[in-house]
C-alpha positions in Angstrom: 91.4 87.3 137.9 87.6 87.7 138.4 85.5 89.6 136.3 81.6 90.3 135.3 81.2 91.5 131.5 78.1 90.8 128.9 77.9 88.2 126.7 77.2 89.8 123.5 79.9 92.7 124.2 82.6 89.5 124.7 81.3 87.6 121.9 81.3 90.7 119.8 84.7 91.6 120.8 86.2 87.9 119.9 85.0 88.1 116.3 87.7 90.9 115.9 90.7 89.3 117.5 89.9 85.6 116.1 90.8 87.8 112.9 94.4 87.2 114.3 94.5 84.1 115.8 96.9 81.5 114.2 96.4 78.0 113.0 99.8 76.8 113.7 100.5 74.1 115.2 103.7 74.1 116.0 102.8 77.4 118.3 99.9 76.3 120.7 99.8 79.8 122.3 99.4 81.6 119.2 95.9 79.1 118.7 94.9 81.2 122.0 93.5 84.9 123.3 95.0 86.8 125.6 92.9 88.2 128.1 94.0 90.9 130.8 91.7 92.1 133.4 92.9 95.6 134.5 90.7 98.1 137.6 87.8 99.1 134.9 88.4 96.8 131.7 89.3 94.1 129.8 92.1 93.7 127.1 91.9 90.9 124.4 95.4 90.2 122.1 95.9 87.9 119.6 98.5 87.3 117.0 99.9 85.3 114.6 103.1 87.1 114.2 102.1 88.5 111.0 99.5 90.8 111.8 98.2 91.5 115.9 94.8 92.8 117.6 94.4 94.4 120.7 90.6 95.1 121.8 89.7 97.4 124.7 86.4 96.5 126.6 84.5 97.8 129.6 83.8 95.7 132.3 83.4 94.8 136.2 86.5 94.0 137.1 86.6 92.7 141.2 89.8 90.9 140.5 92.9 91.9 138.1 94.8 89.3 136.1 95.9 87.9 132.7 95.5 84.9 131.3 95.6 82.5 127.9 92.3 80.8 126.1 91.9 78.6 123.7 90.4 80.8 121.0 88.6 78.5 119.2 87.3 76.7 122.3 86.1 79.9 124.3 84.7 81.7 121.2 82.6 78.4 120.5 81.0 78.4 124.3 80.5 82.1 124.1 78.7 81.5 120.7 76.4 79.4 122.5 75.6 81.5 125.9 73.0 83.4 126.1 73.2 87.2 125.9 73.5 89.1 129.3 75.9 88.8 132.5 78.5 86.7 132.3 81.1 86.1 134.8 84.5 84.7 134.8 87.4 83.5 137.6 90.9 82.1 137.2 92.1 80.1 140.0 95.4 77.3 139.3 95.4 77.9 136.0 91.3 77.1 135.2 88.7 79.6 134.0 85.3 79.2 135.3 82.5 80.8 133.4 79.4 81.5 134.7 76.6 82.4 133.0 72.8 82.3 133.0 72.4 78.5 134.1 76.0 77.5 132.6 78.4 77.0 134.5 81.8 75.6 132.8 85.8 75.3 133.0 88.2 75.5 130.5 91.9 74.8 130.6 94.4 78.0 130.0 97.5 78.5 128.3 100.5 80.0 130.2 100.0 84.0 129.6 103.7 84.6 130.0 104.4 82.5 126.4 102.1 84.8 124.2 104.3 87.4 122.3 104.2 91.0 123.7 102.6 93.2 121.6 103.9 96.7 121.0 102.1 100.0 121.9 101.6 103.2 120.1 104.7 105.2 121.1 103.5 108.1 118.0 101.4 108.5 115.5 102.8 109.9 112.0 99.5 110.9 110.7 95.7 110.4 111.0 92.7 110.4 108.7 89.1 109.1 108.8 88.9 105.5 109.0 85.9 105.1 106.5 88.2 107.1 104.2 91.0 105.0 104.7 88.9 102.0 104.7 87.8 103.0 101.0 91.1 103.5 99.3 92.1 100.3 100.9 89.0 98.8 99.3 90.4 101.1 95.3 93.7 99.7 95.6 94.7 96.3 97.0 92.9 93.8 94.9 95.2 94.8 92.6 97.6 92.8 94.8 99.4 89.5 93.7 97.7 86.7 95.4 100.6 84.3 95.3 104.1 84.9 96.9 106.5 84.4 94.2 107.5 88.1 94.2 106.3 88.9 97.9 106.4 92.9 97.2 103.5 92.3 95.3 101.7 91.1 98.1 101.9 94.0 99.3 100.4 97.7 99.4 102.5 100.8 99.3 102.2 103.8 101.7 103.4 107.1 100.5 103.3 109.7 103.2 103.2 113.3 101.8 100.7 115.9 102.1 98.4 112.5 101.5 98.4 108.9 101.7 99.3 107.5 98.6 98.1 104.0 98.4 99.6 101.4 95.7 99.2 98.0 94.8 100.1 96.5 91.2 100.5 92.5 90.6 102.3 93.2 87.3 99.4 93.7 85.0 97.4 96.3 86.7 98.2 99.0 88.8 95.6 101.1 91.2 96.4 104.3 93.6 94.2 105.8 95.9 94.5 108.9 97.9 93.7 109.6 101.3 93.5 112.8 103.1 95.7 113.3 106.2 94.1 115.4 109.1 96.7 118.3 109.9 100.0 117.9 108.7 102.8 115.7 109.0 106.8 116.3 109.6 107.5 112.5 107.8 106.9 113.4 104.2 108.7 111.0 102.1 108.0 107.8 104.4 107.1 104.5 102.2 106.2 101.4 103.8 105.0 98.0 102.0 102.2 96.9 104.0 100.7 93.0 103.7 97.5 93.7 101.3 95.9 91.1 103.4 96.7 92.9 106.9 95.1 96.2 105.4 92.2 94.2 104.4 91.8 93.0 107.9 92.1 96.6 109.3 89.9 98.0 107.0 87.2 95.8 107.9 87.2 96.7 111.7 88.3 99.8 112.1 85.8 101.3 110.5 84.4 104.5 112.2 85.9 107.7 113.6 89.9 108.4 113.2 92.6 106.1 112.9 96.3 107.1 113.6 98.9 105.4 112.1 102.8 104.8 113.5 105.5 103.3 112.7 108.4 100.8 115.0 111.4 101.5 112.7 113.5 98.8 115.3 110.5 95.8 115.1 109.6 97.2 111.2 106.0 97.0 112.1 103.3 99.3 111.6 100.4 100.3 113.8 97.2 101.6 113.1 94.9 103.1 116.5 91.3 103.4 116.3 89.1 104.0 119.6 89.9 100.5 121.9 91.5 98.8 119.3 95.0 98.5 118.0 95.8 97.1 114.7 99.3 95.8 114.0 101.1 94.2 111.0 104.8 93.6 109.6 106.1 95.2 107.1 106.9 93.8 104.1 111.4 94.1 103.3 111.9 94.3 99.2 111.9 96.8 96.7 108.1 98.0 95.4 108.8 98.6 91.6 109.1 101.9 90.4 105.4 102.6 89.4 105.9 106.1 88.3 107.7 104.8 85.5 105.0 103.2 83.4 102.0 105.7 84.2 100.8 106.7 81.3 102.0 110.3 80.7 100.1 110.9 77.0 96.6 109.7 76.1 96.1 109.6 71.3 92.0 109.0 73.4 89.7 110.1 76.0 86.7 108.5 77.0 84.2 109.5 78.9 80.9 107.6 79.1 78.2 105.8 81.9 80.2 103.4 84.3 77.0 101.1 84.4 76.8 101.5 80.7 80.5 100.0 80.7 80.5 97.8 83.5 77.5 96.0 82.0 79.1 95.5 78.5 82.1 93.8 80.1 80.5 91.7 82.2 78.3 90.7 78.7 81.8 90.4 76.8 83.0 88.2 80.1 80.8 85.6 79.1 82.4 84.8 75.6 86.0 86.0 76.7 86.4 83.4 79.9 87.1 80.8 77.1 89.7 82.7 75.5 92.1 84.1 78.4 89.7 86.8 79.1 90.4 89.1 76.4 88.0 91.4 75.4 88.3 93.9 72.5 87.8 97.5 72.7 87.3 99.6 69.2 86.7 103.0 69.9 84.8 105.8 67.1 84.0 109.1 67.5 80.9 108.8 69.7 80.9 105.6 70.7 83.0 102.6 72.2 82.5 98.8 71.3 83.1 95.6 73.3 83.2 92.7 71.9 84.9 88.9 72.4 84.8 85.6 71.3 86.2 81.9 71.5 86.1 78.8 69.7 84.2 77.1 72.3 81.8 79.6 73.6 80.7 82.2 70.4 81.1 85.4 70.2 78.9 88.9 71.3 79.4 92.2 71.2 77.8 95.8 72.1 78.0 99.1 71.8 77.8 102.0 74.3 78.1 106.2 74.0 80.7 107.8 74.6 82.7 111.1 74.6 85.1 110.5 72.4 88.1 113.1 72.0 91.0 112.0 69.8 91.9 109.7 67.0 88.9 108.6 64.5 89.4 105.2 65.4 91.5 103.3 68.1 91.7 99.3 69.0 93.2 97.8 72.0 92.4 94.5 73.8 92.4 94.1 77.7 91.6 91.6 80.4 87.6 91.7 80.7 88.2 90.7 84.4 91.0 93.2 85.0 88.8 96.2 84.1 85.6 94.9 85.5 87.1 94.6 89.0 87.5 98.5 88.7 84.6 99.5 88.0 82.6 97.2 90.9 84.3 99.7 93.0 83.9 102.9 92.0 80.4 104.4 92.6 80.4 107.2 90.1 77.8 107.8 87.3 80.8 108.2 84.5 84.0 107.7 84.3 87.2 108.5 82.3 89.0 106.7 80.4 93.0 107.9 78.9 94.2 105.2 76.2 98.0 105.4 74.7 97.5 103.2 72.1 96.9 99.6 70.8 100.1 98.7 73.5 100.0 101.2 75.6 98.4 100.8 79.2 95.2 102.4 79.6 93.9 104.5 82.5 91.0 104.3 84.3 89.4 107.3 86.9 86.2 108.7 88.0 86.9 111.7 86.3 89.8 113.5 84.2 90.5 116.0 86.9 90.8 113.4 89.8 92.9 111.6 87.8 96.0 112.3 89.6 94.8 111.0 93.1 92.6 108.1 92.0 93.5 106.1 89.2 93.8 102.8 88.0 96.5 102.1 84.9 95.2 98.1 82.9 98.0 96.4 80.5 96.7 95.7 77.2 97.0 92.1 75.7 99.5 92.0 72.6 97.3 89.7 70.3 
């Protein structure tokens, strides 16, 4: 293998597979990069048998071949080089890289060890990447963290006319929907995606369209963007029946400033961290109050206007953080708000008509 590529293009490209490489021991070769020279371009591939990446990049190629890196080793060097030409050649086993004034060898990692990774055979759908990249942003930190219950973990892909995304760690609940370009023949297809994984793929696959597929026989799924190829393991369990505690009746319905809002939680965060973040909502016609307290900290609260349609008054008490991690995302000058009652989870959207595509459904605290 012999090849001539720049520096910063590489170093670029490594910050996007590094994303994959693994830390265990116990699997040298997974610690590594697979690099494959091929007539007019390179291919990098790592894995750490969770989630993959495979990176496309065009270089000077005099000498086809594959080999095994260190990761952490040659992404340190290149870190260091200089930007422009840099050149590398495999002989027995050693890669010599030349570049600027350095000249340097680093020991490889038999190639034939690293896991193969799959190809795109078909795509079921496509969509904008920035699009997709957003609802994964609406939905999956309402993910468990923890592995307990390891569907929770995870994000659900509903393939209909749309993308359904949905993530819920047991106290909160968020869907986004994403457009599909075209149609699609697999309406009704769920898969439970790794929230993590989509995280990662969200964060570079960013521009243009992404196709997604799915390997039924491996149960992974695969998501294509221009030279780069994104792939993660599905997640085997049963996702909870969501649909069953949406809230189908609102006794209120808010609608008022989503800076307004976000700022009076964040105020009522300050007092309610001390008492298992519970803040107190009291809505009256016109206006909504926020409010906490605890023994150790005091107590605060405001008031902000509001569009108020339905019962004179209304008290319910949520997680301060829960609904506050909402409304960071959203960019929207108002917002909606659909409450059930005192127990009854409340719903959260940029507006009462986009309801049903975007939404995001808060428990309330029984105190």
């Amino acid at each position: 293998m012999k090849i001539e590529i720049l520096q910063e293009e590489l170093l670029k490209g490594m910050a996007v597979v590094m994303r994959a490489v693994s830390n265990r021991t116990q699997l040298p070769v997974l610690s590594s990069i697979r690099i494959e020279a091929k007539p007019t371009e390179i291919v990098l591939s790592a894995t750490d048998l969770e989630i993959g990446i495979r990176l496309t990049l065009s270089a000077k190629v005099e000498e086809v071949g594959v080999v095994a890196v260190p990761a952490k080793t040659f992404s340190e060097l290149l870190s260091t080089l200089s930007p422009g030409k840099l050149s590398m050649e495999l002989k027995e086993m050693v890669l010599t890289i030349k570049s600027g004034s350095f000249k340097g060898k680093i020991s490889t990692v038999d190639a034939s060890e690293f896991p193969v990774l799959p190809t795109m055979k078909e795509s079921l759908i496509e969509m904008s990447s920035s699009e997709l990249s957003q609802g994964i942003l609406n939905v999956g930190f309402a993910s468990a963290k923890d592995s307990l219950r390891p569907v929770l973990t995870g994000v659900l892909m509903e393939v209909s006319q749309s993308l359904r995304l949905v993530a819920t760690d047991g106290f909160r609940l968020a869907v986004a929907t994403v457009k599909i370009k075209g149609s699609t023949t697999t309406q009704g297809l769920s898969l439970l995606v790794p929230a993590r994984a989509l995280f990662e793929c969200g964060k570079i696959i960013k521009e243009g369209v992404i196709k997604i597929g799915y390997l039924p026989e491996s149960k992974q799924v695969l998501f294509e963007g221009e030279q780069l190829l994104f792939i993660t393991q599905i997640i085997e369990g049963n996702f909870p029946d969501y649909n069953k505690i949406l809230p189908k009746e609102f006794v209120e319905r808010i609608t008022l400033s989503r800076e307004e809002l976000l700022g009076a939680v964040k105020t009522a965060l300050v007092f309610a961290r001390d008492n298992s973040n519970m803040m107190k909502w009291v809505v009256t016609r016109g206006k909504l109050s926020v409010a906490a307290s605890s023994t150790g900290s005091g107590e605060g609260s405001i008031e902000v206007g509001a569009k108020t349609e339905g019962e004179e008054s209304l008290e319910v008490i949520f997680n301060a953080k829960y609904v506050m991690d909402y409304l960071q995302l959203l960019s929207s000058e108002s917002i909606w708000i659909g409450l059930g009652g005192k127990l009854a989870p409340g719903m959260i959207a940029e507006s009462e008509a986009g309801r049903e595509n975007t939404f995001y459904v808060v428990m309330p605290i029984n105190a």
